[in-house]
C-alpha positions as CSV (number, residue, x, y, z in Angstrom):
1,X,0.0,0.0,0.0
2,X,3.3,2.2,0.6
3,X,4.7,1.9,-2.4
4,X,1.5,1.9,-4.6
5,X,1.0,5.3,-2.6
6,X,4.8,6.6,-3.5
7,X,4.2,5.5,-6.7
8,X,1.5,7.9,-7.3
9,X,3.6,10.6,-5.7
10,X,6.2,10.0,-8.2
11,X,4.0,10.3,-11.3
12,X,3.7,13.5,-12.5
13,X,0.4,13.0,-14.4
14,X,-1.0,12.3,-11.0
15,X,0.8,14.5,-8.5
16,X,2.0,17.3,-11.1
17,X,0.9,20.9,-11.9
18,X,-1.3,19.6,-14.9
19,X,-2.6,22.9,-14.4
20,X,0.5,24.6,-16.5
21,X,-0.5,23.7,-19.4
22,X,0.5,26.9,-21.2
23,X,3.6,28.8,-18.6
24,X,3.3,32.6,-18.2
25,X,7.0,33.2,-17.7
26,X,6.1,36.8,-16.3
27,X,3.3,35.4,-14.2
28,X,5.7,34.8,-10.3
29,X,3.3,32.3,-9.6
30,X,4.1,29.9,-12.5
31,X,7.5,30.6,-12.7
32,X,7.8,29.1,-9.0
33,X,5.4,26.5,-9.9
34,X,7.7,25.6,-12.6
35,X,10.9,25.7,-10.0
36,X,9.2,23.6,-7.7
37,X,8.2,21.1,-10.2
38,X,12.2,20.8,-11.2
39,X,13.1,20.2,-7.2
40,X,10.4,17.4,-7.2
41,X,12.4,15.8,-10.3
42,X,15.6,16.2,-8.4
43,X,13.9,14.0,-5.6
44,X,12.4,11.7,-7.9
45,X,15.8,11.4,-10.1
46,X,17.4,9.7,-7.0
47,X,14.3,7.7,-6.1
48,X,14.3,6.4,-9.8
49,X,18.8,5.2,-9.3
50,X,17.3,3.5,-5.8
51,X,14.4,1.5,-7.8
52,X,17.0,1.1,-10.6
53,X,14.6,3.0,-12.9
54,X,16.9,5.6,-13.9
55,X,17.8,5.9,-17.5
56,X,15.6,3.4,-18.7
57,X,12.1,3.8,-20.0
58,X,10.3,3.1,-16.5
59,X,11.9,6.6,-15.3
60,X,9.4,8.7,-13.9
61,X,11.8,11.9,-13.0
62,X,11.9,13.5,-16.7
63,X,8.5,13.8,-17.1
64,X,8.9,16.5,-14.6
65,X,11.1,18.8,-16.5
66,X,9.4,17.5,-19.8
67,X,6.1,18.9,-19.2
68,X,7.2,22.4,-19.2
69,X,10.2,21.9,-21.7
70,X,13.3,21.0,-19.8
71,X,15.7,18.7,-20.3
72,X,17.9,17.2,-17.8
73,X,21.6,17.9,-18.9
74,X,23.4,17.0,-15.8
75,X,23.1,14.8,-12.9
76,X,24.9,15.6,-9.2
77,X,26.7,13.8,-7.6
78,X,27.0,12.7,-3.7
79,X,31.0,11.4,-3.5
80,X,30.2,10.6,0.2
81,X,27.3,8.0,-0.8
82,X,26.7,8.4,-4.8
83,X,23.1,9.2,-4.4
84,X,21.3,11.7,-6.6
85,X,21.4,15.3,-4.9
86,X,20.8,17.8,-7.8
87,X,20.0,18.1,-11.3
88,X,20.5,20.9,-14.2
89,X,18.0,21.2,-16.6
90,X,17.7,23.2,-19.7
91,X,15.1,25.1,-21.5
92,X,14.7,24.0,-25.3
93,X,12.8,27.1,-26.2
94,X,12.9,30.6,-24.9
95,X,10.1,32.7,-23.8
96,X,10.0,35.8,-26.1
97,X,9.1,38.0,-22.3
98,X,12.8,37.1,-21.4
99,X,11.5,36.4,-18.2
100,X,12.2,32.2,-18.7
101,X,15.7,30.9,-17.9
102,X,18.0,28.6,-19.5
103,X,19.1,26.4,-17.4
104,X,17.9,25.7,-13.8
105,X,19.8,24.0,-10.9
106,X,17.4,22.2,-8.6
107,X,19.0,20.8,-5.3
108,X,16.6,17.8,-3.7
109,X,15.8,17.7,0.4
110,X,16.5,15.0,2.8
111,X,15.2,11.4,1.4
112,X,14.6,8.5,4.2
113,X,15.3,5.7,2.6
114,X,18.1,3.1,2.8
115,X,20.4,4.4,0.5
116,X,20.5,7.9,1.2
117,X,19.2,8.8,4.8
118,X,22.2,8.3,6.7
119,X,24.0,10.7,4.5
120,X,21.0,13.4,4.2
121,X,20.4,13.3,7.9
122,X,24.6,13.9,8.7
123,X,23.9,17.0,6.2
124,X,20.8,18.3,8.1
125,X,22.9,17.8,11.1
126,X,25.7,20.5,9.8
127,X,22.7,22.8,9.1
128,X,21.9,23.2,12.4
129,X,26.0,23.3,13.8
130,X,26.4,25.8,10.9
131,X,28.8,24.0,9.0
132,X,26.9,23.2,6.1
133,X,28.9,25.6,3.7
134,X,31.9,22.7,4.0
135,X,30.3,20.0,2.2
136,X,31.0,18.1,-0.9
137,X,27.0,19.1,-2.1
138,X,27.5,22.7,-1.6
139,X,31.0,22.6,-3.4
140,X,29.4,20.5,-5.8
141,X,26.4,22.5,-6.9
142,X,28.7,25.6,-7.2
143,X,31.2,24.1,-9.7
144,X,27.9,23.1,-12.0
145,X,26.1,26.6,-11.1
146,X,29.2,28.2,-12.6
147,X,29.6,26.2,-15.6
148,X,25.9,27.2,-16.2
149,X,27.0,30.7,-16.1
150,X,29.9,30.3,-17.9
151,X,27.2,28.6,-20.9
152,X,24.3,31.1,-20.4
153,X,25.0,34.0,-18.6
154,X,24.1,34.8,-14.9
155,X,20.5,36.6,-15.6
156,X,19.7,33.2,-17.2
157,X,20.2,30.7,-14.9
158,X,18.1,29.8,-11.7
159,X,18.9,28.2,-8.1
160,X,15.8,26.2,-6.7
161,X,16.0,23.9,-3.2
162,X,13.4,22.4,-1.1
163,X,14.6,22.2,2.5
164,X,18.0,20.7,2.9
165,X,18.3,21.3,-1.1
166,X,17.0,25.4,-0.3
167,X,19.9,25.2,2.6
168,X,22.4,24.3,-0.3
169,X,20.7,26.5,-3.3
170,X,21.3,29.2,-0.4
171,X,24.6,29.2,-0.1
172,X,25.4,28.7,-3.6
173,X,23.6,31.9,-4.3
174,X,25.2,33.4,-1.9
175,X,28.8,32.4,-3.2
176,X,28.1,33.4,-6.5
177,X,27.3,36.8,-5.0
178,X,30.2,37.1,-2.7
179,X,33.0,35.3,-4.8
180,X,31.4,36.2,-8.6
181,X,29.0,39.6,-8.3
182,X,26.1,37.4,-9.4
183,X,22.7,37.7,-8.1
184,X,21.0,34.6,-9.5
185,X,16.9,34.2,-9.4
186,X,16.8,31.7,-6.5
187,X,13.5,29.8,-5.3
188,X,14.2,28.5,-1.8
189,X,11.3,26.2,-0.3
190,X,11.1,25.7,3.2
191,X,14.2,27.0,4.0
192,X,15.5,25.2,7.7
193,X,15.9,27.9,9.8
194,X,18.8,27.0,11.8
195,X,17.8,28.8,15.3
196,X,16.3,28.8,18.7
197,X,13.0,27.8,18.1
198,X,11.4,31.0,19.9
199,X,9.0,31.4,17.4
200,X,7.2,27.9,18.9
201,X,5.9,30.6,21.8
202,X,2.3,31.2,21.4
203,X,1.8,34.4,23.2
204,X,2.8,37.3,20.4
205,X,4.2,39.8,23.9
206,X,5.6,36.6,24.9
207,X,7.8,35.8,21.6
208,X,8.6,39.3,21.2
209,X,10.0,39.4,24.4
210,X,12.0,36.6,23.9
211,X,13.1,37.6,20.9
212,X,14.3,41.2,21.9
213,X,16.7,39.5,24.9
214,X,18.0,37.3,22.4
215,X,18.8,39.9,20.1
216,X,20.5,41.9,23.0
217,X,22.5,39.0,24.1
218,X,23.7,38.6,21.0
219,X,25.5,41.7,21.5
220,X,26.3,41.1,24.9
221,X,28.0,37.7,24.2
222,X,30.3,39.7,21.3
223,X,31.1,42.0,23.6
224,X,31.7,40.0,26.6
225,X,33.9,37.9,25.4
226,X,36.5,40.3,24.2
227,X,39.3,39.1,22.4
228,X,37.8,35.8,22.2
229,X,35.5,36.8,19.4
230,X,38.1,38.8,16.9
231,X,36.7,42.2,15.6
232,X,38.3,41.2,12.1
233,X,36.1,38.1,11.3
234,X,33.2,40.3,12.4
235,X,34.0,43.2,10.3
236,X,34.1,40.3,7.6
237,X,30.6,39.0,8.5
238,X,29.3,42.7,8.3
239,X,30.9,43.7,4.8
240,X,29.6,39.9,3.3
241,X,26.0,40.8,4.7
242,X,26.3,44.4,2.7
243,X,27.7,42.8,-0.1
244,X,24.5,39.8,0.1
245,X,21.7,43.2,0.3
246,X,20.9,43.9,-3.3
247,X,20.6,40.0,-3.9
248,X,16.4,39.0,-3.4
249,X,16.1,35.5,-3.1
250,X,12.4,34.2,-3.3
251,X,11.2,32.6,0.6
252,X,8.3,30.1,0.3
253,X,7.2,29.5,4.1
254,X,4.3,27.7,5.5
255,X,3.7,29.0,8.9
256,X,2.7,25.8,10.2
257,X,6.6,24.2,9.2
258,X,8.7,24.4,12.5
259,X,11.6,23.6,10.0
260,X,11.4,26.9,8.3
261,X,8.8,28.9,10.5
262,X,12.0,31.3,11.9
263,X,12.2,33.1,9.1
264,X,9.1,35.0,9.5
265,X,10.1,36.0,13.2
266,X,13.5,36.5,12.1
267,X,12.2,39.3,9.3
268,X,9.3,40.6,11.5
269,X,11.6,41.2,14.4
270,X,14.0,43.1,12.4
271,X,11.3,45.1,11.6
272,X,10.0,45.6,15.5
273,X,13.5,46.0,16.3
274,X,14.2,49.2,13.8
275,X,10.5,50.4,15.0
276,X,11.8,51.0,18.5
277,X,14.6,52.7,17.4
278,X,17.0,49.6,18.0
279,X,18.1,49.4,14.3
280,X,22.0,49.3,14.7
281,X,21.3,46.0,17.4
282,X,18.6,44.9,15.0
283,X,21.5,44.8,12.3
284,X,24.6,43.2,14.3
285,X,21.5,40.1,15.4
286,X,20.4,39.9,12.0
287,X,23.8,38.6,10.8
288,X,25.2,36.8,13.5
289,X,24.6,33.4,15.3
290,X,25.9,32.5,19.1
291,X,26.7,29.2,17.8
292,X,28.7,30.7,15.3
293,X,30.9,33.3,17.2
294,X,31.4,31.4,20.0
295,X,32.8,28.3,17.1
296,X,34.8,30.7,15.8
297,X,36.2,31.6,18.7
298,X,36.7,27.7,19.8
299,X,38.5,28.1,16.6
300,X,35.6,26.0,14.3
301,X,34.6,27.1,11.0
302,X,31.4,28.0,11.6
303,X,29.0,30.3,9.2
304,X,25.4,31.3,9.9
305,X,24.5,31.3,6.1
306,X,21.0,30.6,6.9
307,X,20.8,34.5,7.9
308,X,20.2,36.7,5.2
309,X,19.8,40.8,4.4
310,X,16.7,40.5,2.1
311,X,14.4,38.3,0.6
312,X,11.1,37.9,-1.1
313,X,9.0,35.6,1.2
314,X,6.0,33.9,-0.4
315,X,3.6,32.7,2.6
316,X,1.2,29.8,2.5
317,X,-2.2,31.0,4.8
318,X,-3.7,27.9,3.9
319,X,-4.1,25.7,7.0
320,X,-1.8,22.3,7.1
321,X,-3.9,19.3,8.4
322,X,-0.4,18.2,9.9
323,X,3.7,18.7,9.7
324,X,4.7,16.5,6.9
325,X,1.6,18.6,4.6
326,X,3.4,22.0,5.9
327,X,6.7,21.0,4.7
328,X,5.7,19.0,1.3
329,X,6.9,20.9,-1.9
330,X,4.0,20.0,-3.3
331,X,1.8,22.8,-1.6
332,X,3.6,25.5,-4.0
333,X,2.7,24.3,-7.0
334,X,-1.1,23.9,-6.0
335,X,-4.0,26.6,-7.8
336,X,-5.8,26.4,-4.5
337,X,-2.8,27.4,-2.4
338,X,-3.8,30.7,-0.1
339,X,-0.7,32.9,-0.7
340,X,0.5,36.3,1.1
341,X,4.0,38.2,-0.4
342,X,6.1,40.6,1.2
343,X,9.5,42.1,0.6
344,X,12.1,42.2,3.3
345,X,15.4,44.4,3.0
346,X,18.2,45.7,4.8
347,X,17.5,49.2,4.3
348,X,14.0,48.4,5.9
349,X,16.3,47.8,9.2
């Protein structure tokens, strides 16, 4: 019953955007229908190697690209456990709005299933501890994001992750800002917030009051410890979060997701922060991490890439029966979705 259920899953003529029959490439809504739809053949690419489906006519992951025109170009790699992390399509036809890309790098999320959980659950592990930005994925997906720049052009290539995949899509993006000047169209979906969870409080004066000591003792624990925390790899940290500010990558949160939830408090309290005249503390919180400056100082490599300037955040009202629904891709692709948008930016701060 399992497996005839995953089945279904799989097949895009049952679980895909049939909808989409004719893409509106300057229509935001189909565009990140047409992302998501990518990420879900990046999971189903590696569910088609573990079923020994993949390159044979039984696979069901290129009907996923195919339905809008894409076709898969390159696969990526895990060294650590060969399994199926990413995949780079490419658009066979243009749009004539410009507003279509060329080729799209889709990054898959955690999978728990024999072959691949043990490696995807050590991964969501450096998420949390930070450390992410030192795996063989992220390095990975850079090397074939900048190979599809080198082919196409930056304004023509897009970044799309759902989850662990968004955790690596975001740091790519944010490489390719930092290292290249490139600010590429990236689609993050359910982004892990890697955080205290204070936005689990109920009570709104409750959570905001949390959140407003937690942004002071951020500034207390820099400052307390002194020389422990050096005042050149902060300076570093604030010049990357200027240099990260023009680049708007597109949030997709479901309020009901504890995994990506944080962002919403993380933006809104930026915003309360600046409104009572706390900007400059509201800025220093916004791009640091305890974890990460006390790791540093301990002498780790530790980056809180997770926190970012600005971003377009796409919000699902639509109520979520359980936590597995809030965090399914599939819920951004759907016509009935209930959706609220709102742009967040540093100079908001």
């Amino acid at each position: 019953m399992a497996c005839g259920w995953e089945d279904q899953r799989e097949n895009f003529n049952v679980a895909g955007p049939l909808h989409l029959t004719a893409v509106d490439w300057s229509n935001f809504r189909h565009r990140s229908s047409v992302a998501a739809s990518l990420v879900e053949g990046a999971y189903i690419l590696e569910m088609d190697r573990q079923k020994r489906r993949h390159g044979g006519p039984r696979a069901k992951a290129p009907s996923w690209g195919e339905f809008f025109g894409f076709k898969l170009i390159q696969v990526l790699v895990d060294p650590e456990d060969q399994s199926f992390f990413g995949a780079v399509y490419e658009l066979k036809f243009s749009s004539q709005t410009g507003k279509s890309p060329k080729q799209v790098i889709a990054f898959r999320g955690t999978l728990i299933r024999l072959e691949s959980w043990s490696q995807d659950i050590r991964l969501d592990r450096h998420i949390v501890q930070n450390t992410l930005h030192n795996s063989h994925r992220v390095h990975e997906g850079f090397q074939a994001v900048m190979d599809a720049v080198s082919k196409v052009g930056a304004k023509n290539v897009w970044l799309a992750g759902h989850s662990l995949g968004s955790s690596i899509a975001l740091l790519v993006g944010r490489n390719m800002v930092l290292k290249t000047g490139c600010h590429l169209e990236t689609y993050l979906f359910n982004p892990p917030f890697a955080s205290l969870p204070i936005q689990l409080i109920k009570n709104s004066k409750l959570r905001g009051g949390a959140h407003f000591v937690h942004t002071v003792f951020k500034a207390g624990v820099a400052v307390g410890m002194g020389a422990a925390v050096k005042n050149k790899k902060i300076a570093e940290d604030d010049e990357e979060f200027s240099l990260l500010s023009p680049w708007v990558p597109y949030l997709f949160i479901n309020p009901s997701d504890p995994i990506c939830f944080g962002y919403l408090e993380y933006f809104r309290h930026r915003e309360r922060m600046a409104a009572a005249g706390a900007g400059e503390i509201a800025r220093f919180a916004a791009r640091n991490s305890i974890k990460s400056m006390v790791s540093n100082a301990m002498g780790k490599d530790s980056k809180p890439s997770h926190l970012i300037p600005s971003a377009y955040v796409t919000m699902n009202l639509k109520r979520s029966p359980d936590l597995v629904t809030a965090h399914k891709i599939s819920q951004w692709w759907r016509p009935d979705s209930k959706l609220d948008y709102k742009l967040y930016q540093l100079d908001n701060v």
